[in-house]
C-alpha positions as CSV (number, residue, x, y, z in Angstrom):
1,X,-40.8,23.8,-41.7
2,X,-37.3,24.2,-42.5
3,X,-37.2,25.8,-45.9
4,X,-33.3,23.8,-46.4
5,X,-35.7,20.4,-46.2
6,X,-38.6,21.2,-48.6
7,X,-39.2,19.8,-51.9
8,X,-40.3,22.4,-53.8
9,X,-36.9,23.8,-54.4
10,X,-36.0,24.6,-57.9
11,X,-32.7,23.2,-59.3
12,X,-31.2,25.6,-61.9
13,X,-28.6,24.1,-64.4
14,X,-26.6,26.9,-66.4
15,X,-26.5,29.1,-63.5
16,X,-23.4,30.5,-64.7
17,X,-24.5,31.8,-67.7
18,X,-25.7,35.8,-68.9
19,X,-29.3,34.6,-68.0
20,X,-28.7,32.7,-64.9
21,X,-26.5,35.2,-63.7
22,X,-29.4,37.5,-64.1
23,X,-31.9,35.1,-61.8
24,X,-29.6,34.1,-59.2
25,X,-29.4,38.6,-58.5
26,X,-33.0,38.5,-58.5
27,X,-34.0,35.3,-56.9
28,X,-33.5,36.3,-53.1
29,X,-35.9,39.7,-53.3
30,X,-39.0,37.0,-54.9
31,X,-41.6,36.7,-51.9
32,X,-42.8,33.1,-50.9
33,X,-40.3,31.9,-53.8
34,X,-39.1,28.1,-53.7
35,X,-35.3,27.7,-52.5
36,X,-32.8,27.9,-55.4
37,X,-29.8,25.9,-55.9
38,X,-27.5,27.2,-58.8
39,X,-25.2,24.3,-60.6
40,X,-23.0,25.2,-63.3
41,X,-19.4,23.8,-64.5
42,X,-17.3,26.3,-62.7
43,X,-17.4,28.3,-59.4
44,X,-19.4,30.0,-58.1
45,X,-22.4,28.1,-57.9
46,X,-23.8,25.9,-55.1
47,X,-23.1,22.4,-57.1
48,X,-20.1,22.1,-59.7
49,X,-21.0,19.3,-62.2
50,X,-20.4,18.9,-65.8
51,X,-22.3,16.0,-68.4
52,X,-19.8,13.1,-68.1
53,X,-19.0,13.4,-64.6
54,X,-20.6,11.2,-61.9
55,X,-24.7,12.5,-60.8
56,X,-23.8,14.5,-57.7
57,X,-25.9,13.9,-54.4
58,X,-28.6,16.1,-54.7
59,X,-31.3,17.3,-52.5
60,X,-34.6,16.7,-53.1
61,X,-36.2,19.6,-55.3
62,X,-39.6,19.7,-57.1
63,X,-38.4,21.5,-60.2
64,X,-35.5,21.7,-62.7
65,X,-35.0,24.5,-65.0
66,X,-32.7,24.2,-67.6
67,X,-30.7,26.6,-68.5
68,X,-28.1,25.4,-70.4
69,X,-27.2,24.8,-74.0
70,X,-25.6,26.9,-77.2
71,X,-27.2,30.2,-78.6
72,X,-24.8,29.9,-81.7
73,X,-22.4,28.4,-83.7
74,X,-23.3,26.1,-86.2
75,X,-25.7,23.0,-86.4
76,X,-23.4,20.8,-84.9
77,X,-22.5,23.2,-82.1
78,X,-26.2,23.8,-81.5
79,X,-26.8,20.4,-81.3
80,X,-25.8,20.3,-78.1
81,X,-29.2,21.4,-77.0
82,X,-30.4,18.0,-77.8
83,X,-28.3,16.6,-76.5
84,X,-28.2,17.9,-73.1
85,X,-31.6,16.6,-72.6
86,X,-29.5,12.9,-71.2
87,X,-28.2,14.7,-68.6
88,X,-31.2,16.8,-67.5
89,X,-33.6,14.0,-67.3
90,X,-30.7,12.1,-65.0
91,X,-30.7,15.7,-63.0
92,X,-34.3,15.7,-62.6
93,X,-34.8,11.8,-61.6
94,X,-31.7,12.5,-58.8
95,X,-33.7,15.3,-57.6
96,X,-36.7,13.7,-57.7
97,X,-38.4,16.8,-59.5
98,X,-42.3,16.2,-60.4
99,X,-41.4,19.6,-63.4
100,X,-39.1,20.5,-65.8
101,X,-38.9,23.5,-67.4
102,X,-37.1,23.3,-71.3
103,X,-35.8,26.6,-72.0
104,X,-37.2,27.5,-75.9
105,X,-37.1,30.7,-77.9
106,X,-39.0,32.6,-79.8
107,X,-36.7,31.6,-82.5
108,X,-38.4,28.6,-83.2
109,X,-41.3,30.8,-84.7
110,X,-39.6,32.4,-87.3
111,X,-40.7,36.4,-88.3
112,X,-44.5,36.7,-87.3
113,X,-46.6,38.7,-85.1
114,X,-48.8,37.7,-81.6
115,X,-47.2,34.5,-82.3
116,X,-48.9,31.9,-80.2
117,X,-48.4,28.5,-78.8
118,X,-50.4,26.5,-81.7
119,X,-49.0,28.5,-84.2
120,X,-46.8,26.0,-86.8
121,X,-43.0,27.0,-86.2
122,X,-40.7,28.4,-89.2
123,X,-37.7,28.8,-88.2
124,X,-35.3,30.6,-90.4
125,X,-31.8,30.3,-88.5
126,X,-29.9,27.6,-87.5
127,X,-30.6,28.4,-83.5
128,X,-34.1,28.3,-84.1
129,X,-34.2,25.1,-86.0
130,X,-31.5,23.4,-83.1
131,X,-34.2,24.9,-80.7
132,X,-37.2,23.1,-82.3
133,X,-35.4,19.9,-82.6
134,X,-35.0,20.1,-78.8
135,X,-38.6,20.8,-78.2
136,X,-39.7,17.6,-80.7
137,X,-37.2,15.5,-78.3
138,X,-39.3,16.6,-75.5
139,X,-42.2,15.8,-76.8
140,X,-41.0,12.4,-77.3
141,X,-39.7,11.6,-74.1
142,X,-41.9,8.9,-71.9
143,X,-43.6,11.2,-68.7
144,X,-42.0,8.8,-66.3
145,X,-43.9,11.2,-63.9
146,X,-42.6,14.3,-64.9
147,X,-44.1,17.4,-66.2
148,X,-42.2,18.6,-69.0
149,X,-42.8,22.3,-70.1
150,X,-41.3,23.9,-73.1
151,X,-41.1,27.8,-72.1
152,X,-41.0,29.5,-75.9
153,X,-38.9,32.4,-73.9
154,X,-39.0,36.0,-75.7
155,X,-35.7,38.2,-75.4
156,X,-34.0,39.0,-72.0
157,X,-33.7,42.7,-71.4
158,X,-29.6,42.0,-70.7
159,X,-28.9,39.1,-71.6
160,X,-29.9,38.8,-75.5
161,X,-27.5,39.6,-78.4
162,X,-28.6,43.6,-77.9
163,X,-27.4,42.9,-74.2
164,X,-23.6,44.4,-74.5
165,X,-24.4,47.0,-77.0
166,X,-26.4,49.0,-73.9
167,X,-23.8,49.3,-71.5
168,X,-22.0,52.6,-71.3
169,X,-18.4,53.6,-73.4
170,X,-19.2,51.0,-76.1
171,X,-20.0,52.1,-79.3
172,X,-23.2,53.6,-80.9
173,X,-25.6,50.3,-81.2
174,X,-26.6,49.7,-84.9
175,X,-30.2,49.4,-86.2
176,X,-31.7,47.8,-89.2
177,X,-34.3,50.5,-90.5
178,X,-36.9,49.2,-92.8
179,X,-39.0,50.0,-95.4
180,X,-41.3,51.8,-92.9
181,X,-38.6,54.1,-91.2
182,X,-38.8,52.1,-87.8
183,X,-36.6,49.4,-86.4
184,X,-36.9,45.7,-85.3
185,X,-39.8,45.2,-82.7
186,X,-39.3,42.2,-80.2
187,X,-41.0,40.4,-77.3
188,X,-39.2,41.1,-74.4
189,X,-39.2,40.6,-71.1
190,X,-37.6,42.3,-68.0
191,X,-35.3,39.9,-66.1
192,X,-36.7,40.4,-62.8
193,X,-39.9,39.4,-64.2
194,X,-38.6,36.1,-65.7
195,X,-37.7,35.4,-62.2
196,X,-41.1,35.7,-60.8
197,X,-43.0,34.0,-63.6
198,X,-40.5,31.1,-63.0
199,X,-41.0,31.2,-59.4
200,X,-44.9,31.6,-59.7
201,X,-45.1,28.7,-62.4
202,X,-42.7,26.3,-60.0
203,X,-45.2,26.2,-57.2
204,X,-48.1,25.4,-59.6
205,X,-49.6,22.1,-59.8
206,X,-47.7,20.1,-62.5
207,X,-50.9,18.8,-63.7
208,X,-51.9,22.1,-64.4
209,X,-49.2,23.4,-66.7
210,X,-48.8,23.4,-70.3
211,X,-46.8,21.7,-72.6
212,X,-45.7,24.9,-74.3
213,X,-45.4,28.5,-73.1
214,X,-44.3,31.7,-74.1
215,X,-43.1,33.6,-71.2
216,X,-42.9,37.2,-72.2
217,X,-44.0,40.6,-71.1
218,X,-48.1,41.5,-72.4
219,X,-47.2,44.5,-74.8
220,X,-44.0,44.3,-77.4
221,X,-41.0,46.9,-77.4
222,X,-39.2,48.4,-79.9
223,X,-35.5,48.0,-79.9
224,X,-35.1,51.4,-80.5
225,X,-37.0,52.5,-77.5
226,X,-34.8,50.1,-75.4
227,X,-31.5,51.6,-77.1
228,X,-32.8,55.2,-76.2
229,X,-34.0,54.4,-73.0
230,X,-30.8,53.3,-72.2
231,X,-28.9,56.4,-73.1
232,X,-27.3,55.1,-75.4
233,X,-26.5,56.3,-79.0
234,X,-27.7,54.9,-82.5
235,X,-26.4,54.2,-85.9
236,X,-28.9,53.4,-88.4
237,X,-28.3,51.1,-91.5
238,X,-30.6,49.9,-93.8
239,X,-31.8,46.7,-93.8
240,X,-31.0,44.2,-95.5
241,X,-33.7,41.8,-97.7
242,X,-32.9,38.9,-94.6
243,X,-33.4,41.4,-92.0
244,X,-36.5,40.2,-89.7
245,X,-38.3,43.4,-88.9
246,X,-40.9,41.7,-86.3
247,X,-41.0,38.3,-84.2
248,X,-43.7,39.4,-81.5
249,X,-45.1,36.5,-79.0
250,X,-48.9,36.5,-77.9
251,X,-49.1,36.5,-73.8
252,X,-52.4,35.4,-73.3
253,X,-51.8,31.8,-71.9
254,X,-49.3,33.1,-69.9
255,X,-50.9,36.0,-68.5
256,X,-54.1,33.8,-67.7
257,X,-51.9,31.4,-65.7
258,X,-50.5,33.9,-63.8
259,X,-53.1,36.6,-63.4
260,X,-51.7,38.5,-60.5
261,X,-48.3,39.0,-62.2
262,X,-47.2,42.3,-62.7
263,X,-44.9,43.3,-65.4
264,X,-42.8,45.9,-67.1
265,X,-44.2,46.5,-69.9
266,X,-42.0,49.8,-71.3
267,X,-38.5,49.8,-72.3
268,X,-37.7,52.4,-69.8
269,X,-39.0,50.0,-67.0
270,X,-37.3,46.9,-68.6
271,X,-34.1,48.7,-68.4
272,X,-34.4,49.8,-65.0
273,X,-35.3,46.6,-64.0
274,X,-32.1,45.0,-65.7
275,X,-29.8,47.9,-64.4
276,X,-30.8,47.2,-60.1
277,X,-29.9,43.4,-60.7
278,X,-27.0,44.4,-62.7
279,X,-25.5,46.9,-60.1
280,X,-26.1,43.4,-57.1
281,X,-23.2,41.0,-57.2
282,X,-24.9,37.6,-57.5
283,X,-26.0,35.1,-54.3
C-alpha cells in the first residue's frame, strides 16, 4: 500500500515549536512509524493554518497530537490551552482521526514523588493549574468516536526551561541546593524516546488506551547530573522556601503499554540523545 494513502498517519499541530522541532528530527529514523504531517502557523511545516482561519483540506490521518498552547505568562495567557481545544477537535473531525493525544504536564501534580495517574492533582503554579483546566475540558468533551488521551508528559531533555542553559558559551546554569546538599530531581525523558512512545502508542488500538498517561523515562534524573553531563558549568544558590525540590512521575502504566520500549534512562544518555537530533536540520 502506498504509505501517502494510509490512515494511520499522525497529524502534529505545534510542529513549529522547541518540542515539535525536536520530533519532526527524530521522526524519519522511527521503524514502522505512521506518516507525519507537521502544521504550524508559519513555514516550514507541511500545512500552514492558524485558529480563525478556514479548516484546510486535510488527508485522512488516524491520530492528532497536539502540540500546541502556552507554557507561561499569566492565567489569561495560559488560557489559551483551553481554549485551543475548539480548534483541535475541528482538526481531528477533518482528519477523520479515531485518537487524540492532549499534551499535559507533570505540572498538574504539583511537588510529589512516583506520582501516578490516580494520584489527586495540586498544582502550585499558574501553568499547572491552566494545564488541569485543559485536562477537565477533556474529560468533558462528548467521545463523538474519538479517543481522547491526556499524556501527563515529564520534562523534555532540550526543550524544557533547563533546555538553553545546556548549550555551550552561555553562562554557568544555576541550581537551587536544598536542605539535603542536592539539587532538584525531575522526570525526564529523552526526545528521541518521546518520539517512539508516540509513534508506538499511535498504532495502538484506541480502545485500548488510557484516559491519562504519563509518558516519561522508568528511572528519575537529577538536574545536576544532566548539567554535568552536559559539560556544562554550575552555580549553586540556595533555595528558596518555594523552591520544589522533587516532582517525579511513576512509569508503570506506561512501561506496561509499551513493554518492548527501550529508553535512556541516564543523563548522559538523554543528552546524547538530544545532541544527534539537535546537530539534524529538521524534515
Amino acid at each position: 500500500m502506498d504509505r501517502s494513502s494510509r490512515a494511520d498517519r499522525c497529524l502534529f499541530t505545534g510542529s513549529n515549536g522547541r518540542l515539535g522541532r525536536l520530533l519532526q528530527r527524530a521522526w524519519p529514523d522511527l521503524p514502522d512509524a505512521p506518516d507525519a504531517l507537521w502544521l504550524a502557523r508559519r513555514a516550514p511545516a507541511d500545512i500552514l493554518w492558524s485558529p480563525g482561519m478556514p479548516l484546510p483540506a486535510l488527508p485522512a490521518c488516524g491520530t492528532l497530537v497536539a502540540l500546541w498552547g502556552r507554557t507561561s505568562g499569566d492565567a489569561a495567557d495560559l488560557a489559551i490551552n483551553s481554549a485551543l481545544l475548539t480548534d483541535t477537535l475541528a482538526l481531528a473531525h477533518a482528519c477523520g482521526a479515531q485518537r487524540v493525544f492532549h499534551l499535559s504536564s507533570a505540572a498538574v501534580y504539583g511537588p510529589g514523588q512516583d506520582l501516578r495517574e490516580t494520584d489527586p492533582p495540586a498544582p502550585v503554579g499558574a501553568y499547572g493549574a491552566a494545564k488541569l483546566a485543559m485536562e477537565e475540558t477533556i474529560r468533558a468533551l462528548p467521545p463523538e468516536g474519538i479517543r481522547h488521551t491526556i499524556l501527563r508528559l515529564a520534562n523534555v531533555v532540550g526543550a524544557d526551561s533547563l533546555a538553553p542553559a545546556l548549550l555551550p558559551q552561555m553562562a554557568p546554569v544555576t541550581l537551587d541546593r536544598f536542605a539535603d546538599g542536592a539539587g532538584p530531581l525531575r522526570s525526564y525523558i529523552a526526545p528521541g524516546d518521546l518520539a517512539r512512545a508516540l509513534a508506538a502508542l499511535a498504532v495502538l488500538p484506541s480502545e485500548t488506551l488510557p484516559d491519562c498517561l504519563n509518558v516519561t523515562a522508568p528511572e528519575p534524573v537529577g538536574m545536576q547530573d544532566l548539567v554535568e553531563a552536559a559539560d556544562r558549568p554550575i552555580y549553586w544558590r540556595a533555595a528558596s522556601a518555594q523552591a520544589i525540590q522533587i516532582v517525579t512521575l511513576n512509569a508503570s502504566l506506561i512501561t506496561s503499554i509499551l513493554p518492548l520500549m527501550e529508553w535512556h534512562r541516564t543523563a548522559s544518555e538523554m543528552i546524547y540523545d538530544w545532541r544527534g537530533l539537535a546537530r539534524r536540520s529538521s524534515g
